[in-house]
TORTOR-248428 format. One record per residue (C-alpha): residue number from 1; chain; x, y, z. Coordinates in steps of 0.5 Angstrom, whole numbers, plus 500, padded with zeros to 3 digits. Layout:
SITE  pos  unit    x    y    z
SITE  NUM     A    X    Y    Z
...
//
This chain:
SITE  pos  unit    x    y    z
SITE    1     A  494  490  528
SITE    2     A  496  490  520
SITE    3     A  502  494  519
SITE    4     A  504  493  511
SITE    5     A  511  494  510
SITE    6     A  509  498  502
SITE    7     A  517  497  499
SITE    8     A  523  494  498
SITE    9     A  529  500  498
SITE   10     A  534  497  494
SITE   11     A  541  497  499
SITE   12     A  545  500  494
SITE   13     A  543  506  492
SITE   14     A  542  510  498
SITE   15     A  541  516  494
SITE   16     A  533  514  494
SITE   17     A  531  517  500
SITE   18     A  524  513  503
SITE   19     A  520  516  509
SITE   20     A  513  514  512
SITE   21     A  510  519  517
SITE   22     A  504  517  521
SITE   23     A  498  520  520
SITE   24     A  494  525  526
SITE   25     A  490  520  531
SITE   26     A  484  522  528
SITE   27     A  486  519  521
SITE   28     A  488  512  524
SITE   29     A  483  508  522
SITE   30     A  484  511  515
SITE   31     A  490  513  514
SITE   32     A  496  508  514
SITE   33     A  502  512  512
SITE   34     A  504  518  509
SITE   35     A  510  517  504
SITE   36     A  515  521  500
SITE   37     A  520  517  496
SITE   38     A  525  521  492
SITE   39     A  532  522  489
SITE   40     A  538  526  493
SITE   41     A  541  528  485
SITE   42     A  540  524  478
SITE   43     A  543  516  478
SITE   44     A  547  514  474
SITE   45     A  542  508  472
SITE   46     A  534  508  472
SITE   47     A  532  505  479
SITE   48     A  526  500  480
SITE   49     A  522  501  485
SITE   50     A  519  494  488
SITE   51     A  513  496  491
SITE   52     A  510  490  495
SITE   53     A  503  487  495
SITE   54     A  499  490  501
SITE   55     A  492  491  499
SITE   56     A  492  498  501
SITE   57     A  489  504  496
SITE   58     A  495  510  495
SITE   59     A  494  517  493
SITE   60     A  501  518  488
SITE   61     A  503  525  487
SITE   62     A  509  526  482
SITE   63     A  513  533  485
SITE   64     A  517  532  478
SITE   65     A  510  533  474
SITE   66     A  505  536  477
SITE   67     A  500  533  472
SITE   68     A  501  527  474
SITE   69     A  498  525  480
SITE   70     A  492  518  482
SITE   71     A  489  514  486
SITE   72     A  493  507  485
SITE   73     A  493  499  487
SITE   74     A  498  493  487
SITE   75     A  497  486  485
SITE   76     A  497  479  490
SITE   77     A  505  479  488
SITE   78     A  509  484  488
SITE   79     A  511  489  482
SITE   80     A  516  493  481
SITE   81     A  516  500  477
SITE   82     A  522  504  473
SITE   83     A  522  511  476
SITE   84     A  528  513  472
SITE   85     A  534  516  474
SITE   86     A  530  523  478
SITE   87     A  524  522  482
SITE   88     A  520  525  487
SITE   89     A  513  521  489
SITE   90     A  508  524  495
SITE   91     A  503  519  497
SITE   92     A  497  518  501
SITE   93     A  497  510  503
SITE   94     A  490  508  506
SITE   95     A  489  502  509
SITE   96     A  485  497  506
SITE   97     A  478  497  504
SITE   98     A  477  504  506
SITE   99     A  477  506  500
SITE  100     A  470  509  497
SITE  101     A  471  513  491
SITE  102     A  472  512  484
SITE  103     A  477  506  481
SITE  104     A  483  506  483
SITE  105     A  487  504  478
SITE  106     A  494  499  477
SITE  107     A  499  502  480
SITE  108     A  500  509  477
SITE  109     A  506  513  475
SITE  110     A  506  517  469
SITE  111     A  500  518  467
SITE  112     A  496  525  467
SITE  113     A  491  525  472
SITE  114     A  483  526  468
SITE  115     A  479  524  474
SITE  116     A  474  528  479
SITE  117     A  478  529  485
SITE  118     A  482  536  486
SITE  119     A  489  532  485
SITE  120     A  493  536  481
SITE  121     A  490  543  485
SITE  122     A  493  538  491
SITE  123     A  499  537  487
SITE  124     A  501  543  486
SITE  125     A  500  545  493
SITE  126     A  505  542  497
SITE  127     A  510  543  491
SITE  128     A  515  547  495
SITE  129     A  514  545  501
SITE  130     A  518  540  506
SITE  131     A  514  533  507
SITE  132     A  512  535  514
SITE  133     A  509  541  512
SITE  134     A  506  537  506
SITE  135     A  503  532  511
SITE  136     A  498  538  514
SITE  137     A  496  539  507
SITE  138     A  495  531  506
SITE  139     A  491  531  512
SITE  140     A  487  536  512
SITE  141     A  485  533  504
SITE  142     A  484  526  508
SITE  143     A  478  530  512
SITE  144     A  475  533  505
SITE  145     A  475  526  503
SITE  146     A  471  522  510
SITE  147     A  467  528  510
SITE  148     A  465  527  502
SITE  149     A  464  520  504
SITE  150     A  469  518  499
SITE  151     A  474  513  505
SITE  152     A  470  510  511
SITE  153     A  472  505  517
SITE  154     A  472  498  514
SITE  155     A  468  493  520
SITE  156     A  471  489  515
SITE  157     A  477  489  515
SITE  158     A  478  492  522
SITE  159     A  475  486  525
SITE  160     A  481  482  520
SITE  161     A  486  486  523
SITE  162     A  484  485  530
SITE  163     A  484  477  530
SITE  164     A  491  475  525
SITE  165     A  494  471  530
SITE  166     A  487  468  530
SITE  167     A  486  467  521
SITE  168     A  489  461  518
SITE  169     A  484  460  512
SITE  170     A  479  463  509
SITE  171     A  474  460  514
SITE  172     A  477  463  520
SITE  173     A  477  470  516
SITE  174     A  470  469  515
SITE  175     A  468  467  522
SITE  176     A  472  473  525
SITE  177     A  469  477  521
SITE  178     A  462  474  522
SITE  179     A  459  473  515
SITE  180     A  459  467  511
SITE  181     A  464  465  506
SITE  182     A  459  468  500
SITE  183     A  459  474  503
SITE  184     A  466  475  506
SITE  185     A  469  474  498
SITE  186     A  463  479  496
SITE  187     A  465  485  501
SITE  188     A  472  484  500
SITE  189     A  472  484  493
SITE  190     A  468  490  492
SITE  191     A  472  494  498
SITE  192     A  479  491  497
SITE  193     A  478  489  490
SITE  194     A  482  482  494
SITE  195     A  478  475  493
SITE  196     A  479  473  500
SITE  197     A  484  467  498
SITE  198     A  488  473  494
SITE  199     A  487  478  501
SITE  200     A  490  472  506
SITE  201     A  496  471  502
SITE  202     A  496  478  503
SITE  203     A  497  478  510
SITE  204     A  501  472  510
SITE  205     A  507  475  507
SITE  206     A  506  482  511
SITE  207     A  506  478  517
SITE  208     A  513  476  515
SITE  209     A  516  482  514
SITE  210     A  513  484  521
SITE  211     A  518  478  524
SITE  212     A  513  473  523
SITE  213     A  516  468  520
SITE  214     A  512  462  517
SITE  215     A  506  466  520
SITE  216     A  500  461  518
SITE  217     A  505  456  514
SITE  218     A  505  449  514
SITE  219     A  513  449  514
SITE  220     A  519  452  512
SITE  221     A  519  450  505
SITE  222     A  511  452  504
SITE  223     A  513  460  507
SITE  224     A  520  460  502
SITE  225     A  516  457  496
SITE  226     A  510  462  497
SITE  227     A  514  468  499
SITE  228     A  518  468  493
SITE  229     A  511  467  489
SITE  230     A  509  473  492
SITE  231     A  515  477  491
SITE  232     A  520  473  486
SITE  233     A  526  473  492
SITE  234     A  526  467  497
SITE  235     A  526  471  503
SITE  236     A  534  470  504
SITE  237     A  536  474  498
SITE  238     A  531  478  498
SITE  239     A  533  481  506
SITE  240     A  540  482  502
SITE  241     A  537  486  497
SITE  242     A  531  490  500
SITE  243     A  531  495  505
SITE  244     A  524  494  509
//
């Protein structure tokens, strides 16, 4: 099953702190993780995020700034973000193409919120509170959202997870997935906001970081070329930096 690795901690600044929690059962098929990301004090230097690509959809709360809040993406490669030398994120990371509801936008931090949802009333909810009581509140929203039809299973998707080992092209995805190439790239672009060529290398590169080494790859050099497009590391150095 697609497991997504979302960052890249940086090892030296273990003033960061970075925890996941699973959501209740029922939101297993929409909800990867819950996050909290946050600093223990001021740094003495802007940390920068690395936030690898994964193709899920989040929902961001900045703790700090209550105005700020969003639903967000990455890109096919990874990107990293300047959170500044205090931070406190609470985020939803929702499997990819389960995701139904307005645009989601290219990985937000700093913006005010200004759409139709309820994130700024969300945000200001889980202000004061730990992050297990805030994963009640998270969840209970979760529900809102299936319930407005805003996130839904994906057939799609769930049936390319469920066959990885299976997947070597474009082809393979489409044939799991029981759809022709036409369609497979229509459905994912409109559900995941991927091209399927950009969604495959997606899934190489998390299956690398799950211990999958040259998962789908020719040979070595193919897998630490492509890895170092993805993420601007070869995968030795980026073990030595990030902590996934």
């Amino acid at each position: 099953m697609y497991d997504p690795k979302g960052n890249g901690k940086d090892k030296t600044v273990p003033e960061v702190q970075f925890v996941e929690a699973e959501p209740p059962q029922h939101l297993r098929g929409i909800v990867h993780r819950f996050l909290d990301l946050k600093t223990d004090g001021v740094l003495p230097e802007d940390y920068r995020f690395h936030a690898l690509p994964d193709a899920c959809c989040y929902i961001v709360f900045d703790q700090l700034d209550r105005k700020i809040a969003g639903v967000s993406k990455l890109r096919a490669t990874s990107e990293e973000f300047n959170l500044g030398r205090e931070f406190h994120f609470v985020n939803i990371r929702f499997l990819p193409g389960v995701w139904c509801g307005e645009a989601a936008h290219m990985g937000i931090i700093d913006m005010p919120y200004s759409g139709d949802l309820p994130l700024l009333d969300l945000n200001g909810a889980l202000a004061g509170q730990g992050f297990e009581a805030q994963q009640s509140v998270l969840s209970d929203f979760v529900d809102r959202l299936v319930a407005d039809k805003m996130v839904a299973p994906n057939p799609v998707t769930e049936k390319i997870f469920q066959h990885l080992d299976d997947i070597h092209t474009v082809g393979d995805m489409a044939e799991v997935a029981n759809l022709s190439t036409r369609q497979l790239q229509r459905t994912l672009k409109q559900t995941t906001g991927f091209a399927p060529h950009d969604f495959l290398k997606v899934l190489r590169l998390q299956q690398t970081l799950n211990g999958s080494h040259t998962w789908s790859y020719a040979d070595q050099s193919h897998f630490i070329h492509s890895f170092r497009k993805a993420t601007g590391y070869t995968p030795g150095r980026y073990s030595r930096k990030f902590d996934v």
